[in-house]
C-alpha positions, 0 to 999 in steps of 0.5 A, a space after each residue: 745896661 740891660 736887666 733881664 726881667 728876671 733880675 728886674 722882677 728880683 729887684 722889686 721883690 727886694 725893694 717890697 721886701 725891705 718896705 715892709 721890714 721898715 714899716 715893721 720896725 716902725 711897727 714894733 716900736 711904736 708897739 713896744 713904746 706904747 706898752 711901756 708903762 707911761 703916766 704924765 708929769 703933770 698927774 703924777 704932780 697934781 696926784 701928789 697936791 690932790 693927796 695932801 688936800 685929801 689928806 687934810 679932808 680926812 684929818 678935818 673928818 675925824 675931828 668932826 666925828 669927835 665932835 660930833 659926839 661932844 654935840 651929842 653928849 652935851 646935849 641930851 645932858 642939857 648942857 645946851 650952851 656947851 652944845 651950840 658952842 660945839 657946833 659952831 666950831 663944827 660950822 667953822 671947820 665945815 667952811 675949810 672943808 668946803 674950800 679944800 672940796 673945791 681945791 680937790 674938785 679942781 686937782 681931780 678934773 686936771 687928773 681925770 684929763 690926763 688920764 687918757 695918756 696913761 700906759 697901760 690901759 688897765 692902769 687908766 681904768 684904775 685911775 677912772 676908779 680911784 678918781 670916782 672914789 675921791 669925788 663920792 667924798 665931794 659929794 659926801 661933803 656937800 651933803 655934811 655942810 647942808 646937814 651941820 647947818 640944819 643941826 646948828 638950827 635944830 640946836 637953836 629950836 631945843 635950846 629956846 624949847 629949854 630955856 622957854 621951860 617947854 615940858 617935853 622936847 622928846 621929838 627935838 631930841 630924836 631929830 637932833 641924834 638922827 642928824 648926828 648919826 647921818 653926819 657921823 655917816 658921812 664923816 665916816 665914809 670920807 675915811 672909808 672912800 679915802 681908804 679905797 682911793 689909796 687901795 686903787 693907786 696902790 694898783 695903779 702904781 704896781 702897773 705903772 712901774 
């Protein structure tokens, strides 16, 4: 059968034509599913086993403020003994601090990996920032057990001072109060960072509706 080359021409305007509305579809969909909002199983799971380990970070750091105050009271009334037993407490709790900072590290990393998969991409910029928040409190840990350490020392050197009938332990005194209030500092600001983590999933959440 013969087609003028004007019939031809129109059948490959035709064909050009429905390319490129299929390739638009395609086009539009992947679009439109990459603008749905999306978050991955796994973050949402490991999301929720990060904030029970959070949840019992912040319980631990609010027993430690109280204390941390006990140490302090019991101290500069001379009640040494009272003091030390306080402190060793501390150092028991501060072990399973250490631990459940290694359980969030590890819970954190997996959700810091699936943060690329995240829809839409404001809500992976919040989640890189609540992230952040949780490992500053990490971090806030590691400097608290070094610091219950060195206060359980300075507890020692001001009670073998005491019992020793030392005259004067003014500057043990000091050191030990200013060692309390770096680590009521950083017990502290594990509640503050925590605060500001769940502010940010807050968003995230709006966003990922």
């Amino acid at each position: 059968m013969y087609y003028s080359s004007s019939a031809r021409w129109n059948a490959v305007i035709i064909l050009v034509l429905a390319i490129l509305l299929v390739i638009g579809i395609i086009y539009g969909a992947e679009a439109l599913n990459n603008s749905m909002p999306y978050v991955p199983k796994e973050f949402t799971t490991t999301r929720a086993q990060a904030a029970q380990t959070s949840d019992a970070i912040v319980s631990l750091a609010d027993t430690s403020i109280t204390n941390l105050n006990d140490i302090s009271t019991a101290y500069n009334a001379g009640d040494y003994n009272k003091a030390l037993d306080i402190a060793i407490q501390e150092i028991n709790s501060n072990n399973q601090e250490r631990d459940n900072a290694s359980i969030l590290s590890t819970q954190l990393g997996t959700m810091a990996n699936d943060l690329y998969q995240i829809r839409p991409e404001s809500a992976e910029q919040i989640g890189v920032q609540a992230i952040g928040k949780e490992y500053q409190i990490i971090e806030n840990l590691v400097d608290y057990s070094d610091l219950i350490y060195k206060l359980l020392d300075q507890l020692k050197v001001g009670y073998i001072s005491q019992t020793g009938g030392a005259t004067s332990t003014a500057s043990l005194n000091a050191e030990l109060n200013k060692i309390v209030d770096q680590l009521n500092s950083d017990a502290q600001s594990v509640n503050s960072l925590n605060k500001q983590y769940l502010s940010l999933m807050n968003q995230f959440d709006s966003l990922t509706k």
